[in-house]
N, C-alpha and C positions, 0 to 999 in steps of 0.2 A: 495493532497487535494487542490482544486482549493480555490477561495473563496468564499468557499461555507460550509455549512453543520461545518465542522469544523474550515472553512477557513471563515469561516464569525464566455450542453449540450446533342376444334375448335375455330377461330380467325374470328370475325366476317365483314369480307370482306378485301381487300386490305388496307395497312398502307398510300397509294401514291395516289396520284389522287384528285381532288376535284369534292367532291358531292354537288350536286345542294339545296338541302332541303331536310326538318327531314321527319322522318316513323315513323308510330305511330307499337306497337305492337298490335299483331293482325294477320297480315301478315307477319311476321318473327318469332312469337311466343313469351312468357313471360319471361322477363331475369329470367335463372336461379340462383341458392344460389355463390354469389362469396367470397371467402375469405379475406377479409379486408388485408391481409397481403401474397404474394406468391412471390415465387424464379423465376419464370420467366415472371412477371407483374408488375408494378405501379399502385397501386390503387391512384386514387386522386379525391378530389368530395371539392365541396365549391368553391364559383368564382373566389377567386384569385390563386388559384394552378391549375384548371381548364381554366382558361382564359389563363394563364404566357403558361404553356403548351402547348394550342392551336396556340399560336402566336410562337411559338420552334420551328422553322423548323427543328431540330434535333430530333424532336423527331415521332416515330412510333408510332403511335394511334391504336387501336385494337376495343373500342367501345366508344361511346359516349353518356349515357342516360339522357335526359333534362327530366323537366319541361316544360309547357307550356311557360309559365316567364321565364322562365331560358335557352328554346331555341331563346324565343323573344330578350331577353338581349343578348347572343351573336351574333344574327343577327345584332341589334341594334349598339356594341361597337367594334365588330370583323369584321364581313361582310363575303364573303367568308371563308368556314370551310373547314380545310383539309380533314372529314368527317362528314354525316350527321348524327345529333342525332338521339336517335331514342324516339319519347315523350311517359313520362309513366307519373304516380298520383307520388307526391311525396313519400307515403306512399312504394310505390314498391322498390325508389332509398333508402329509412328507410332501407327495411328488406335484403339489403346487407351489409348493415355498423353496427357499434357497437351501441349499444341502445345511445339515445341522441346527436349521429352526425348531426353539423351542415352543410347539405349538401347543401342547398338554390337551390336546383330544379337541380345541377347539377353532374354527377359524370361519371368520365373518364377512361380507361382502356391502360394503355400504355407500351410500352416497357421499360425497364429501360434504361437510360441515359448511355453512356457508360463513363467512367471515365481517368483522367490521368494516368500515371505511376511514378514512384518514379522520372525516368530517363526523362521522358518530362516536369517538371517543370520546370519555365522561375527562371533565376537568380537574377530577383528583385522580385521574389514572395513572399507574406505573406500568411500564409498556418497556418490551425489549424491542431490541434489532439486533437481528444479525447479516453482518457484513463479511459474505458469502462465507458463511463456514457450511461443507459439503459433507461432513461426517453423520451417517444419519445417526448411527448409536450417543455421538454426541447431544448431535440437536434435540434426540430424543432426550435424554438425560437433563440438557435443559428444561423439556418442554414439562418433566414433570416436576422440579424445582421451580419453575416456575408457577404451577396447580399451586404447590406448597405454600406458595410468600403472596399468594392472589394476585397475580402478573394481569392486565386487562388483555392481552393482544400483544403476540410477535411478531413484529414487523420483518419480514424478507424480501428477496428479490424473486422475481419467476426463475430467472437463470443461476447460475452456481449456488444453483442448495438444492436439497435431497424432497423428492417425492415425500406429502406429508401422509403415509402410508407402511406397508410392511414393517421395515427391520423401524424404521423411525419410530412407528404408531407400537412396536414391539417393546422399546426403550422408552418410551413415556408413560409406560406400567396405569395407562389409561387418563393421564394426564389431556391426551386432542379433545376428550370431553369437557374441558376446564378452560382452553386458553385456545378461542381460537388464533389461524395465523390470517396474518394481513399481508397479501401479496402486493408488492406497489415494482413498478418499472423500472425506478431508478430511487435508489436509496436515498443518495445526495439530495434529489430533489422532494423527496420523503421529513427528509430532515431538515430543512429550509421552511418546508409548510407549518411543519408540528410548532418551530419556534417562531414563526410568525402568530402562531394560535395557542401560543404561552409555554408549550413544553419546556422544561428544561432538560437540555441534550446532556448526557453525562459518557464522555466516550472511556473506555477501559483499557489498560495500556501500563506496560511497566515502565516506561519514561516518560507515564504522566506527570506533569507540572507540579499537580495535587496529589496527598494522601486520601482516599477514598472516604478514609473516615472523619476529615474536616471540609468535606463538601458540605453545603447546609442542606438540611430536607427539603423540598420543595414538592407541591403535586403541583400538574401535571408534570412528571417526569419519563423520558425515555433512556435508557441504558444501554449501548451498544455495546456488540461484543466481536471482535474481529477472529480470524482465521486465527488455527495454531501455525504457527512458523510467521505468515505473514502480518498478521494482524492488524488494526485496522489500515483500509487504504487511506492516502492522501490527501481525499477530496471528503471522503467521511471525516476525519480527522478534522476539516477545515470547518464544517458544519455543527460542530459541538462547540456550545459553551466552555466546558471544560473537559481537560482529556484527564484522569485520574489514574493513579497506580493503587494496587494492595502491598503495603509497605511488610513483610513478613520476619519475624526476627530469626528463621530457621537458615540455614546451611541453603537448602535449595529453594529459589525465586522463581522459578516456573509450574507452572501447575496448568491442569489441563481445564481444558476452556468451560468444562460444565460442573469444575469444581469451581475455578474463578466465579461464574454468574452464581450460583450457591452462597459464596462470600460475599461479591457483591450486593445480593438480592437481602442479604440478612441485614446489612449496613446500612442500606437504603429504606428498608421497612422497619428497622429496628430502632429508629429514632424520630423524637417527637417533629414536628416539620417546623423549620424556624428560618428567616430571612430567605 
């Protein structure tokens, strides 16, 4: 348990190339129903995971649907698009996202980001994991807290956690262009490798042992962060050097899990690295 919950995370033209200005449909036809969420796409819509995106040279774009406004604005703050939008009513970019998405005239189709591997991690990295937290608005919230404190790589599981897409890619306010995630099979076994190859495991937890802020710095470091309510499991638990709390002088000791990484993430990068 982090400190949280009980402790209080067809392809429509070439990806390469730049296109001159947007096409309205009409002459390519009406987007069809896309799924907010798919295993070989990126959905991303709202300007700043939209814009962070656009300016990725890493990354392969597949479609681009504006607004009016919303292809004026990236003309405006971008200038050159690696592809041209194509302009619809906003209502149309609505009826492929989840009721009440705030999409601001923009929404993007891309390839996913490819990720590191256990084995390509720099030796002074700071590296999260999360042990399955499923909330994407959270995870998202971490993933751009994490942009913020220079996080190398989020460690998760394939299974219980959130397509790293839509409302997720929504909430990291363009953050997936900064950090990517490291998908591994089994965390436990994840976390076994990292500290045989120096990590220090720092697990998160309000009945940690330790006060968070008399852990020593050390790189390579990874920080997990467990589920609200359940927090971390038992076996990840077992796999950290040290499991640590955020000791708080306030009335209330739970706090939500991508405010905890926030805290933690400040403590951990806010001090010189020592023993």
């Amino acid at each position: 348990m982090t400190q949280t919950g009980r402790t209080g995370p067809g392809r429509s033209g070439p990806a390469g190339g730049r296109n001159r200005g947007p096409r309205r449909f009409g002459q390519g036809g009406r987007p069809g129903r896309a799924a907010e969420h798919s295993d070989d796409r990126t959905v991303l819509y709202g300007w700043h995971p939209v814009a962070e995106a656009l300016r990725n040279p890493s990354r392969q774009h597949l479609r681009l649907l504006a607004t009016e406004n919303g292809a004026h604005r990236l003309a405006e703050e971008i200038g050159d698009l690696p592809l041209a939008p194509q302009i619809v009513r906003a209502d149309e970019i609505s009826r492929l996202l989840e009721p009440d998405s705030v999409h601001q005239g923009l929404y993007l189709e891309s390839e996913p980001l490819a990720g590191p591997t256990l084995e390509t991690l720099s030796e002074h990295a700071l590296v999260l994991a999360l042990d399955q937290i499923t909330d994407p608005h959270n995870v998202g919230a971490i993933v751009r807290t994490a942009a913020a404190f220079g996080v190398e790589a989020i460690v998760t599981t394939a299974r219980h956690s959130p397509s790293v897409t839509g409302v997720l890619a929504k909430a990291a306010s363009g953050g997936l262009e900064h950090v990517p995630f490291l998908i591994v099979r089994n965390l436990a076994e994840a976390l076994i490798e990292l500290g045989e190859r120096g990590f220090r495991r720092v697990g998160l937890d309000s009945e940690g042992e330790a006060d968070l802020s008399d852990v020593p710095v050390a790189r390579p470091t990874i920080l997990v962060l467990g589920a609200e309510g359940k927090g971390l499991r038992q076996r990840t638990r077992d796999c950290c050097d040290v499991v640590a709390r955020l000791d708080m002088p306030g009335a209330i000791k739970s706090l939500n899990v991508s405010n905890a990484a926030a805290i933690a993430l400040y403590a951990l990068s806010g001090r010189r690295e020592r023993g």
